[in-house]
Every structure is written in C-alpha cells, then in structure tokens.
Biopython code that builds the backbone (N, CA, C, O; Angstrom):
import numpy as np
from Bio.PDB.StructureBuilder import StructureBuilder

atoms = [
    (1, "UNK", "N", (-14.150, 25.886, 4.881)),
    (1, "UNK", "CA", (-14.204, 24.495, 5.317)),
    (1, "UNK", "C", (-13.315, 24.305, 6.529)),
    (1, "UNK", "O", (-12.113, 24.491, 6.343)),
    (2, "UNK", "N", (-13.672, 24.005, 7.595)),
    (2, "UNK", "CA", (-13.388, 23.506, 8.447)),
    (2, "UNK", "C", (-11.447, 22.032, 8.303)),
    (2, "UNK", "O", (-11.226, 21.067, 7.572)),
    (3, "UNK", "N", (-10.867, 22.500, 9.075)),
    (3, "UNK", "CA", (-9.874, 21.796, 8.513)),
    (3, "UNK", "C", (-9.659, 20.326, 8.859)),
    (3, "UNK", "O", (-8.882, 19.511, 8.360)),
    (4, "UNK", "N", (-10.862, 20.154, 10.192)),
    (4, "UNK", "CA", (-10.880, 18.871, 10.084)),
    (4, "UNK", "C", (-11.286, 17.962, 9.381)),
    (4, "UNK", "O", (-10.905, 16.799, 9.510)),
    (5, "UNK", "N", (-12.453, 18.512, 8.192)),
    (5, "UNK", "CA", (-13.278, 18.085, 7.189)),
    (5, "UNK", "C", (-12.456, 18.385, 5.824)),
    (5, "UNK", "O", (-13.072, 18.083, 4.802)),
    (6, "UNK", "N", (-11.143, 18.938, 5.646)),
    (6, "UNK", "CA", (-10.365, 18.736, 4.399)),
    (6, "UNK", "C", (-9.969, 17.753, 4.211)),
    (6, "UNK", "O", (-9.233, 17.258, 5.066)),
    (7, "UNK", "N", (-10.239, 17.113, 3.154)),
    (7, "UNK", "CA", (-10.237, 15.451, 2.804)),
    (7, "UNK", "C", (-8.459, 15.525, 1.221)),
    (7, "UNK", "O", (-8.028, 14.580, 0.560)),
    (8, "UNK", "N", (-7.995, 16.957, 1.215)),
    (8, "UNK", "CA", (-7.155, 17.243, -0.005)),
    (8, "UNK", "C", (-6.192, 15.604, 0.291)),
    (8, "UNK", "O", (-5.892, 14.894, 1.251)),
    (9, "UNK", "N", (-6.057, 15.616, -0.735)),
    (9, "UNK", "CA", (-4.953, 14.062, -0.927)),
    (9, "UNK", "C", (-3.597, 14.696, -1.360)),
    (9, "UNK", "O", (-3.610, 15.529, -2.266)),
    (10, "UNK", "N", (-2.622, 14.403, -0.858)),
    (10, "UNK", "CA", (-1.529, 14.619, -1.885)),
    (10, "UNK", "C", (-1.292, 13.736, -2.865)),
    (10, "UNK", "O", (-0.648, 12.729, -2.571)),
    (11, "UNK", "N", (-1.722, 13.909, -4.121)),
    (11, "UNK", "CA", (-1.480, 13.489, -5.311)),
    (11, "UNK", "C", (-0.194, 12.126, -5.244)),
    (11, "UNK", "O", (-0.333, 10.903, -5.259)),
    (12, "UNK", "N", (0.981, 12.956, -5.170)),
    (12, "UNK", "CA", (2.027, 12.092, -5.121)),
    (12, "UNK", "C", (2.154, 10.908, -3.979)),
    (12, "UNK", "O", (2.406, 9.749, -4.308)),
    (13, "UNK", "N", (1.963, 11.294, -2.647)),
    (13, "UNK", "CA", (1.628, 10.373, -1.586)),
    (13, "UNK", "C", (0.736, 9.166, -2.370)),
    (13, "UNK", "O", (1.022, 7.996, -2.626)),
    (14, "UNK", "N", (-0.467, 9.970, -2.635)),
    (14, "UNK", "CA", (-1.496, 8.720, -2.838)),
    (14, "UNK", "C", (-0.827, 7.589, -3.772)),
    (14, "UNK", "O", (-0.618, 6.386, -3.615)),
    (15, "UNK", "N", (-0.553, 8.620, -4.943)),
    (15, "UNK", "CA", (-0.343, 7.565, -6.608)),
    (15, "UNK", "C", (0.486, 6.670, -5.945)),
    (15, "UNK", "O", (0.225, 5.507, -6.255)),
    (16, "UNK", "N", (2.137, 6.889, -4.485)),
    (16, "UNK", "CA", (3.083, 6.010, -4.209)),
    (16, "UNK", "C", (2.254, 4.995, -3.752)),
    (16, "UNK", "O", (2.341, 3.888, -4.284)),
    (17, "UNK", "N", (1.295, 5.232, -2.660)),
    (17, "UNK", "CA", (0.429, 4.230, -2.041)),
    (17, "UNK", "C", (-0.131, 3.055, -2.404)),
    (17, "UNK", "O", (-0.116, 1.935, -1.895)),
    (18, "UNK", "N", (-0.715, 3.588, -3.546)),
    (18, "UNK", "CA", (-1.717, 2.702, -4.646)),
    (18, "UNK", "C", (-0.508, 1.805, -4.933)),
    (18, "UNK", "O", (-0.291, 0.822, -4.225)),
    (19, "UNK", "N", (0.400, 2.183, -6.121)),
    (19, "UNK", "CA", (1.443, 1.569, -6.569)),
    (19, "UNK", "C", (1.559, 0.446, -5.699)),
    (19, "UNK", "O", (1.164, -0.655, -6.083)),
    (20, "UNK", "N", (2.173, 0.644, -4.306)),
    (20, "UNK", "CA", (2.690, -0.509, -3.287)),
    (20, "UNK", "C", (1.793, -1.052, -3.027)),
    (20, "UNK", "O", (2.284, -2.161, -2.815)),
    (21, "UNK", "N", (0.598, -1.176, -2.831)),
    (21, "UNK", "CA", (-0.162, -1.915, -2.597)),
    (21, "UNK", "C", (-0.783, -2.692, -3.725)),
    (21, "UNK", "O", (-1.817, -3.331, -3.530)),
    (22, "UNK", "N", (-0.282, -2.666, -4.719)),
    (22, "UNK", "CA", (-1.000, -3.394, -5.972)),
    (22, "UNK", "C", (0.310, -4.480, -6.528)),
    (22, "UNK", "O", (1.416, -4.382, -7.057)),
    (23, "UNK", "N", (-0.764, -5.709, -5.946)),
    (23, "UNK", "CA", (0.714, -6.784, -6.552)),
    (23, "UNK", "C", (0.297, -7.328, -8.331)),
    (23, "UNK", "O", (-0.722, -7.731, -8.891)),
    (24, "UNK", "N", (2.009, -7.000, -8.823)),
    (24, "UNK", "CA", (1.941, -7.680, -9.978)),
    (24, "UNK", "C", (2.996, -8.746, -10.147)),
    (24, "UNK", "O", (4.146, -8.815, -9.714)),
    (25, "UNK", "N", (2.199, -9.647, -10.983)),
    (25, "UNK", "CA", (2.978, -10.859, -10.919)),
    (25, "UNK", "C", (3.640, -11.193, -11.801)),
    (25, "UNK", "O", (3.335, -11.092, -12.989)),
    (26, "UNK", "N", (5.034, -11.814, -11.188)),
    (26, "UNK", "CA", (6.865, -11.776, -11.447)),
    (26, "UNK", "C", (6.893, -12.187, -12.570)),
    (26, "UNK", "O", (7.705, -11.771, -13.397)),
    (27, "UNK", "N", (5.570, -13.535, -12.935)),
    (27, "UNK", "CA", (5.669, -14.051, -14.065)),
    (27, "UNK", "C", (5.935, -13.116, -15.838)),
    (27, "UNK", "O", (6.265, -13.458, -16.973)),
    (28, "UNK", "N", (5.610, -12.032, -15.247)),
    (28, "UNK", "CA", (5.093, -11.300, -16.512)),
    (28, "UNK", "C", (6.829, -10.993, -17.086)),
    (28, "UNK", "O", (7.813, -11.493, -16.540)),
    (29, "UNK", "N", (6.865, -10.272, -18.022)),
    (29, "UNK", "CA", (7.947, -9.249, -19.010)),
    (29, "UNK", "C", (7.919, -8.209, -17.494)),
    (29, "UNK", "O", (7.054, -7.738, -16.756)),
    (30, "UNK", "N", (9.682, -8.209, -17.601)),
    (30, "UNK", "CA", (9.960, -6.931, -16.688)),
    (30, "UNK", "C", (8.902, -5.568, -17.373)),
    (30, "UNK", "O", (8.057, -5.016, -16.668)),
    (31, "UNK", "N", (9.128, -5.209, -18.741)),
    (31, "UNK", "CA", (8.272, -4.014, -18.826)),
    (31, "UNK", "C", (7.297, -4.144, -18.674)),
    (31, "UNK", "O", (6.661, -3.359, -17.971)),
    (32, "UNK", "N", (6.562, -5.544, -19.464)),
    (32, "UNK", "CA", (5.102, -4.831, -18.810)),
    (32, "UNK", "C", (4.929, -5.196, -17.396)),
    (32, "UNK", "O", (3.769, -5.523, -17.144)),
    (33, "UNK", "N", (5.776, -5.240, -16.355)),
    (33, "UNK", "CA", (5.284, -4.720, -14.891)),
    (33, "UNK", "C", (5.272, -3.338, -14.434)),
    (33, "UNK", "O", (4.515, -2.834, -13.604)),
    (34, "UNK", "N", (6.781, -2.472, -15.484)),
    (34, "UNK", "CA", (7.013, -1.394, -15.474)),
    (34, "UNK", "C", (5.793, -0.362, -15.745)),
    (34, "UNK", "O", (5.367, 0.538, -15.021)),
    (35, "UNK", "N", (5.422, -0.739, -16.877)),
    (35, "UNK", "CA", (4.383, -0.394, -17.405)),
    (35, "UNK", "C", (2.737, -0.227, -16.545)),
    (35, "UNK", "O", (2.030, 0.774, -16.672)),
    (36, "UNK", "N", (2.480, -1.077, -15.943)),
    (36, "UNK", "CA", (1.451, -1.630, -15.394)),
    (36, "UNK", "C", (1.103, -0.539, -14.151)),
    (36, "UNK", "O", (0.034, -0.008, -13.852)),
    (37, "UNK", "N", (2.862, -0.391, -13.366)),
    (37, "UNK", "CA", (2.883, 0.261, -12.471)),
    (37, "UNK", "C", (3.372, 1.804, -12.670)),
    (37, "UNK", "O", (3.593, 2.664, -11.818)),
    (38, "UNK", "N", (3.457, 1.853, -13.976)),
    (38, "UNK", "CA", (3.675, 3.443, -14.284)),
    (38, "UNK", "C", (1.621, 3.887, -14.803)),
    (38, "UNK", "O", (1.335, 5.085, -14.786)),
    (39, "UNK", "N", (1.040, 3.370, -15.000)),
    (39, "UNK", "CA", (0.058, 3.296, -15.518)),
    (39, "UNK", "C", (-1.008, 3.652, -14.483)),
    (39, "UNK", "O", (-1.798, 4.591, -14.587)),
    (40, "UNK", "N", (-0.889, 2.300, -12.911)),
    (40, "UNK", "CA", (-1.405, 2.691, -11.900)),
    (40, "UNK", "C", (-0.613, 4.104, -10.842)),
    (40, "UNK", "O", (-1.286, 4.244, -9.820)),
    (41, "UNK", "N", (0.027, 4.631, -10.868)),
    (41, "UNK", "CA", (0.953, 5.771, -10.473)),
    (41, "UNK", "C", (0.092, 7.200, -11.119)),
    (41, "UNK", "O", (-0.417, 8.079, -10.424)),
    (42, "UNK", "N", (0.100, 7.143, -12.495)),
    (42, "UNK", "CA", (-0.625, 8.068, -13.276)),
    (42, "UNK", "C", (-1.799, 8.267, -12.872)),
    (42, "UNK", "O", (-2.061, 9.401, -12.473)),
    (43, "UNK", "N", (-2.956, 7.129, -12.853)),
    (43, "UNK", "CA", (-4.169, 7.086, -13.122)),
    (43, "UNK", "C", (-4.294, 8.103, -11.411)),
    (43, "UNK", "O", (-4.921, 9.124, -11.129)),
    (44, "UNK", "N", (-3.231, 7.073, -10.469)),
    (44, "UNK", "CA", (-3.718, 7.584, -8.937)),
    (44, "UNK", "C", (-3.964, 9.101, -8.836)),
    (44, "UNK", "O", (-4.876, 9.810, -8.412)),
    (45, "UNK", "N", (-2.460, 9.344, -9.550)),
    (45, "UNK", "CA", (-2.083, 10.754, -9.273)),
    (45, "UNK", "C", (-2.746, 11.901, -9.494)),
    (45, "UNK", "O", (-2.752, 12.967, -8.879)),
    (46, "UNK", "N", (-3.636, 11.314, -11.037)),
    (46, "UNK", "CA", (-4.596, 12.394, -11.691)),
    (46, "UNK", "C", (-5.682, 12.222, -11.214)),
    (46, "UNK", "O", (-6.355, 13.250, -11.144)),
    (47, "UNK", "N", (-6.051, 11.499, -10.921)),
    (47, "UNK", "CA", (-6.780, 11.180, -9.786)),
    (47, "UNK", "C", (-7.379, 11.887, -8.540)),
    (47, "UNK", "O", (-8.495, 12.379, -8.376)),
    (48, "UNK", "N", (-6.525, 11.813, -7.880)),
    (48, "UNK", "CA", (-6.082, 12.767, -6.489)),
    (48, "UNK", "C", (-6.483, 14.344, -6.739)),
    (48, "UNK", "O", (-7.201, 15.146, -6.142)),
    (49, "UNK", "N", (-5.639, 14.391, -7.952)),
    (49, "UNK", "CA", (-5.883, 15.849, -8.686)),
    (49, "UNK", "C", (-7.176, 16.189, -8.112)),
    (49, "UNK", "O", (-7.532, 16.911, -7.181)),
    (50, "UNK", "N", (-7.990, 15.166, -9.272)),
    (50, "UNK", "CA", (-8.986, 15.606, -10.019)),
    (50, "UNK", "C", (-10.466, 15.441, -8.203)),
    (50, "UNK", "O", (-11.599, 15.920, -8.246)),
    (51, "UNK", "N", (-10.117, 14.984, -7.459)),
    (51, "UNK", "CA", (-10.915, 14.761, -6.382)),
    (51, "UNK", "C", (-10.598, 15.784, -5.519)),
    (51, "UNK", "O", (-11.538, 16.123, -4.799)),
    (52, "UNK", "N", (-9.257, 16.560, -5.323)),
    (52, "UNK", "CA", (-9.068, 17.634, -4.768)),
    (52, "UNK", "C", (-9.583, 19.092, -5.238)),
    (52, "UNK", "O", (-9.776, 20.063, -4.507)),
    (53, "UNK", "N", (-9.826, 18.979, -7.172)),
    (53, "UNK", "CA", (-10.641, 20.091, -7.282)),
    (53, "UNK", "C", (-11.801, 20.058, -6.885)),
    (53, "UNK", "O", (-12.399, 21.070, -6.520)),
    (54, "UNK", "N", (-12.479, 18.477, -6.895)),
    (54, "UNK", "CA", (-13.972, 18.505, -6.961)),
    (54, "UNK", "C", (-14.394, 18.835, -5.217)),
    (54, "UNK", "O", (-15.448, 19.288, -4.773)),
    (55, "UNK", "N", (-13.429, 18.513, -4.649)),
    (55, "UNK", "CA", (-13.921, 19.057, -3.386)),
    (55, "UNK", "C", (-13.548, 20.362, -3.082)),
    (55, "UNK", "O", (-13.990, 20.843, -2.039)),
    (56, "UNK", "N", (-12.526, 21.296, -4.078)),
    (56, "UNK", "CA", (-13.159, 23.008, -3.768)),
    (56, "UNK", "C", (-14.533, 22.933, -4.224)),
    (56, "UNK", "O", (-15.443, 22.964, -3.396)),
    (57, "UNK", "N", (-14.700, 22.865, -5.114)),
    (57, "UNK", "CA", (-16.031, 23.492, -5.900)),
    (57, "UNK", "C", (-17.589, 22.307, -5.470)),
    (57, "UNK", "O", (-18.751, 22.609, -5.742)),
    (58, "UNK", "N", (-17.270, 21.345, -4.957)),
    (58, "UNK", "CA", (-18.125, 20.768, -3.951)),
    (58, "UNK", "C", (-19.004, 20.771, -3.397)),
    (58, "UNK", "O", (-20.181, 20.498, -3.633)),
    (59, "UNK", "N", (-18.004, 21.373, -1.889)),
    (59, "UNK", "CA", (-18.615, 21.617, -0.627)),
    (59, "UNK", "C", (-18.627, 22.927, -0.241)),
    (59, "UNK", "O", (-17.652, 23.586, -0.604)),
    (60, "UNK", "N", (-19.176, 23.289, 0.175)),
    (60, "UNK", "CA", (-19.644, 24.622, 0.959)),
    (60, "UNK", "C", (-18.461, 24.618, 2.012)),
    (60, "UNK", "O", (-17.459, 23.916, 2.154)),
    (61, "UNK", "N", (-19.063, 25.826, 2.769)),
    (61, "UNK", "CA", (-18.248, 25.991, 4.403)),
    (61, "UNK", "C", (-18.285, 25.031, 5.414)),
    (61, "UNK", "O", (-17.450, 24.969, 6.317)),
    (62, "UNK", "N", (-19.459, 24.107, 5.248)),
    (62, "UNK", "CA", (-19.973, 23.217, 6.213)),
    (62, "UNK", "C", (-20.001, 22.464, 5.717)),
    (62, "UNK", "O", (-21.061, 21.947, 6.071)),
    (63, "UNK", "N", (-19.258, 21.406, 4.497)),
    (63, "UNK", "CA", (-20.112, 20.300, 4.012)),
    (63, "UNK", "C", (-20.675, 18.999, 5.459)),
    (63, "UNK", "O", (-20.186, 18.621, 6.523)),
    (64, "UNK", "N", (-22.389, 18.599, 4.380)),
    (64, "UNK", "CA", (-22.337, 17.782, 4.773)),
    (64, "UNK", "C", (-22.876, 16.457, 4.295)),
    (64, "UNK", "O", (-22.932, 16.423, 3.066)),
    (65, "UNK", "N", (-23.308, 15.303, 4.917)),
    (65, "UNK", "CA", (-23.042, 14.191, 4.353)),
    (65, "UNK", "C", (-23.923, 14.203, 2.652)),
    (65, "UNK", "O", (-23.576, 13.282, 1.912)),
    (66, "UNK", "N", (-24.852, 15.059, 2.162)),
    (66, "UNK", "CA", (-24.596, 14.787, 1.410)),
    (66, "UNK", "C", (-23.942, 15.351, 0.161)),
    (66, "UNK", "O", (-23.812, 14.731, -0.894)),
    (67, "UNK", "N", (-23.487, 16.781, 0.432)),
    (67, "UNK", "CA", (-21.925, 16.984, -0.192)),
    (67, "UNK", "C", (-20.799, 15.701, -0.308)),
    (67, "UNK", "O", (-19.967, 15.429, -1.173)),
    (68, "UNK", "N", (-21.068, 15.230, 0.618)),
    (68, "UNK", "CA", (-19.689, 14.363, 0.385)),
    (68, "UNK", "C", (-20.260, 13.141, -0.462)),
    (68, "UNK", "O", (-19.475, 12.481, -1.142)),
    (69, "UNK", "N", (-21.462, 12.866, -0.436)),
    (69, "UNK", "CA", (-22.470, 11.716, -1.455)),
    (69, "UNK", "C", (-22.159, 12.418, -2.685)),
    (69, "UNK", "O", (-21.873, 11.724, -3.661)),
    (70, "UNK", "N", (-22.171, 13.946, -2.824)),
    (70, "UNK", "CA", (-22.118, 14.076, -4.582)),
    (70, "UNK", "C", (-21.116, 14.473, -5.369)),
    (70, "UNK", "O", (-21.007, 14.816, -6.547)),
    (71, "UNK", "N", (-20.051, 14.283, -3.982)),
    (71, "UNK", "CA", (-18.457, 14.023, -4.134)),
    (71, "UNK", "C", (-17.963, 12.952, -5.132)),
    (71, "UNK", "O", (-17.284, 13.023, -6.156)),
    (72, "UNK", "N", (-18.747, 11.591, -4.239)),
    (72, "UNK", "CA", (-18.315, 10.515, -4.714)),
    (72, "UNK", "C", (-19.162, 10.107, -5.996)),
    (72, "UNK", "O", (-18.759, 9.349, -6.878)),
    (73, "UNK", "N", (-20.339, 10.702, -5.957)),
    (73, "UNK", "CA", (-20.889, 10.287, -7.679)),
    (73, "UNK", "C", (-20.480, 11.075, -8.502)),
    (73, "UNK", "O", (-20.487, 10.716, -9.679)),
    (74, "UNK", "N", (-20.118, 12.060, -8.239)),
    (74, "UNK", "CA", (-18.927, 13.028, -9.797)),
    (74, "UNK", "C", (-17.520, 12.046, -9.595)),
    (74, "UNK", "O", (-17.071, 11.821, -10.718)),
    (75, "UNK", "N", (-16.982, 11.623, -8.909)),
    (75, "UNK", "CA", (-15.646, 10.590, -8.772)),
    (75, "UNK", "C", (-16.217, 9.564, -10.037)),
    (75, "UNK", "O", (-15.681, 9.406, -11.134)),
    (76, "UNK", "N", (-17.321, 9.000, -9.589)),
    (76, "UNK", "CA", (-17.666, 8.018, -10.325)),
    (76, "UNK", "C", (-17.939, 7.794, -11.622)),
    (76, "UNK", "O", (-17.584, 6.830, -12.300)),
    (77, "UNK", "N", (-18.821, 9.066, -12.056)),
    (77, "UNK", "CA", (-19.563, 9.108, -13.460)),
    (77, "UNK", "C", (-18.451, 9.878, -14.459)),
    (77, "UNK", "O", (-18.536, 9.934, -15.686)),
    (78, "UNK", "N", (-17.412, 10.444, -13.647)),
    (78, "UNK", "CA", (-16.688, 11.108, -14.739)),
    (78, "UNK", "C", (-15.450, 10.349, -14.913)),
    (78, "UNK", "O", (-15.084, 9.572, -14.031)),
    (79, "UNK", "N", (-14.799, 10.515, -15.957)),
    (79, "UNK", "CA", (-13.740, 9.510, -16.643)),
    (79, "UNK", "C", (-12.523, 10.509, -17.413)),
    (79, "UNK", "O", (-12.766, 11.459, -18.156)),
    (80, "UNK", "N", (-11.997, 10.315, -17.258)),
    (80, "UNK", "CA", (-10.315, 11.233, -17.581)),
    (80, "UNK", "C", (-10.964, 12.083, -18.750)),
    (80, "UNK", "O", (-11.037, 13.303, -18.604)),
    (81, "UNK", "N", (-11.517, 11.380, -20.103)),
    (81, "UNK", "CA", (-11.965, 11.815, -20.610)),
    (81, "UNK", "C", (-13.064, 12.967, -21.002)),
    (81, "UNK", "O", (-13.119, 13.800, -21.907)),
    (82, "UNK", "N", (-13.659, 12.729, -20.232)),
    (82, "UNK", "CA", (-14.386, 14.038, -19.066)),
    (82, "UNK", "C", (-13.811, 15.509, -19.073)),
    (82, "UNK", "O", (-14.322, 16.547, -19.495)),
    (83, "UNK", "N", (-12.674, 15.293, -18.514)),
    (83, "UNK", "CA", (-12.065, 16.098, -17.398)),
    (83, "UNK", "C", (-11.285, 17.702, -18.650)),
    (83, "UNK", "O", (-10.673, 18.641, -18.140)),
]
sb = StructureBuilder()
sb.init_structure("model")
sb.init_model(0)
sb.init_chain("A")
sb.init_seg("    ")
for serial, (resi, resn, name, xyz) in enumerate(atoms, 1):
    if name == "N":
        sb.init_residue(resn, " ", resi, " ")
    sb.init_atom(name, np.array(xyz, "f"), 0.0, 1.0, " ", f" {name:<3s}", serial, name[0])
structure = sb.get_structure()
C-alpha cells in the first residue's frame, strides 16, 4: 500500500480526540461524566484498533474506492461483540 493511501489511526490519538470533542453536561454526577468519558475513550480506542486491522486485511496494494466502500461496511455491520 502506497503510504499516501495508509489511513492507520493511532488508537490513542483518536480515543483523546473523540473524548474532547464530546460535550457532557456539568449538570450530571461528577462520575457519571467520568464514566461517560472513560466509556467514549474505550469504545474510540478499540475502535481505531479494530479499523486498522480491517484495513491490513482489506485492501490490496492499490486499494481502491471500492476497497475503501467495504472498509466502511465491515466498520458498520460489526459490533465489539463480533470481534
């Protein structure tokens, strides 16, 4: 694969990303914000994982657009549980 077409996420980068960008509101119990945002952190992270294997086993040498279409419907149809 071409390295301009490596789409790998860093796991940890991403899950921080998600986190900050997801507002929860003050009103709540300090834990469950803790919670909320340890929850979205996880999900990102395994996440990331789980989209960085699917794009070894994916794409070819060349992917193209619709490698990357059956990228995003294995993202979709599969569930932690899955995995």
């Amino acid at each position: 694969m071409d390295k301009k077409d490596d789409l790998r996420l860093d796991p940890r980068k991403f899950a921080q990303l998600v986190v900050k960008s997801h507002q929860v509101s003050d009103q709540q119990d300090p834990e469950a914000i803790v919670k909320r945002k340890l929850t979205l952190f996880l999900t990102a992270y395994y996440l990331a994982e789980r989209f960085n294997q699917l794009q070894n086993t994916t794409f070819s040498e060349n992917p193209d657009r619709a490698e990357y279409k059956a990228l995003l419907k294995k993202l979709e149809e599969q569930r932690f549980s899955d995995w």
